[in-house]
LOTI-994749 format. One line per field, with one value per residue (C-alpha): residue in three letters; x, y, z; residue number from 1. Coordinates in steps of 0.2 Angstrom, whole numbers. Each point is the difference from the previous one (the first is absolute). Layout:
<rs>
residu <- [ala ...] $
c1 <- [X ...] $
c2 <- [Y ...] $
c3 <- [Z ...] $
num <- [NUM ...] $
</rs>
This chain:
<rs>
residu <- [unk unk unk unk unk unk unk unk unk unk unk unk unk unk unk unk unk unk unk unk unk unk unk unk unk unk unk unk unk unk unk unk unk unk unk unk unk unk unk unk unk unk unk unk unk unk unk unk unk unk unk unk unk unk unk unk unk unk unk unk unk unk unk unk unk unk unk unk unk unk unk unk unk unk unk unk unk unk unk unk unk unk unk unk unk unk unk unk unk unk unk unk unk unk unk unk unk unk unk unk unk unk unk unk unk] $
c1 <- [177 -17 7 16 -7 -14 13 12 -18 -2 17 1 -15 7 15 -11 -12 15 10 0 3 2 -8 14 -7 11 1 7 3 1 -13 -14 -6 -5 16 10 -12 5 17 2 -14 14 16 -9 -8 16 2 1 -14 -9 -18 -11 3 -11 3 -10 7 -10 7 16 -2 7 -8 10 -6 15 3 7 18 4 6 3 12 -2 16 -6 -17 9 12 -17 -7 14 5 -16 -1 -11 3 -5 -5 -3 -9 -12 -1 -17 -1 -12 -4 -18 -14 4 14 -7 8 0 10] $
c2 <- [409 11 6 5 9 9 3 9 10 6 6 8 10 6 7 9 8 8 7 17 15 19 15 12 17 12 18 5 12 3 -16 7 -15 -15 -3 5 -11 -15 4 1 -15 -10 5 -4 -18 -7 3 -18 -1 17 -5 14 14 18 19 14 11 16 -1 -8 -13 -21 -13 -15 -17 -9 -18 3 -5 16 14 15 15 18 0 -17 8 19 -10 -11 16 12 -15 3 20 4 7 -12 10 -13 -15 -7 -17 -10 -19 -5 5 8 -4 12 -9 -10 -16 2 19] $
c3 <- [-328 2 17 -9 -10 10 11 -13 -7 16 3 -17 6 17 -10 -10 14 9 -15 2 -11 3 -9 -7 -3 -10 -5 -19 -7 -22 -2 -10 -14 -2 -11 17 13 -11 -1 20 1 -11 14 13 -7 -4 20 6 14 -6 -5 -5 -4 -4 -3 3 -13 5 18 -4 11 -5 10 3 8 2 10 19 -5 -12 10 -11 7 -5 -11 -11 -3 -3 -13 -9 -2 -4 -15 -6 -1 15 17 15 16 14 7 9 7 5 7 -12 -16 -6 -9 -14 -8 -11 -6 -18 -1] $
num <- [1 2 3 4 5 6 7 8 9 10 11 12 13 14 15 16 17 18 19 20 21 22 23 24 25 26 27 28 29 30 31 32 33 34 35 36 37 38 39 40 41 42 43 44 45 46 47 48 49 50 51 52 53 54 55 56 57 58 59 60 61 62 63 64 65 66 67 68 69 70 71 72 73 74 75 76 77 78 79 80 81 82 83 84 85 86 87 88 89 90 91 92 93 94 95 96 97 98 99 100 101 102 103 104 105] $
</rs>
């Protein structure tokens, strides 16, 4: 019984060491308060896999860590943000995500 379950600890723990997760860095435009960051932090949330999430309102810039499996497109982030009253200009795509997106945004 106690190499069962050593067994199935330790493969829980691979899983875990090799999920990845990519860094979504986006340009908007019309974001400009913290009433608008919530908003957009609240879209993006309900985003099965997305993680964290942040927004530089000053340079118009969202950061989204999000598990490998979501793949967003142009025209699903052009739509998010066109729903919500702001412009989307483009996206960049890292393999891992930063150290600035804190857990608790």
């Amino acid at each position: 019984m106690k190499k069962l379950m050593l067994i199935t600890v330790l493969t829980m723990a691979s899983n875990n060491a090799y999920a990845s997760e990519k860094e979504y860095t986006m340009q908007v435009h019309g974001a400009v308060c913290a009433s608008c960051a919530y908003g957009l932090e609240k879209k993006f949330k309900k985003i099965e896999g997305v993680e964290k999430f942040d927004i530089d309102l000053k340079s118009g810039q969202v950061f989204v860590c999000a598990k490998d499996s979501v793949n967003f497109t142009e025209d699903q982030l052009t739509k998010l943000f066109i729903e919500s009253g702001y412009s989307y200009k483009g996206m960049e795509v890292k393999e891992n995500c930063s150290d600035k997106l804190d857990d608790n945004k």
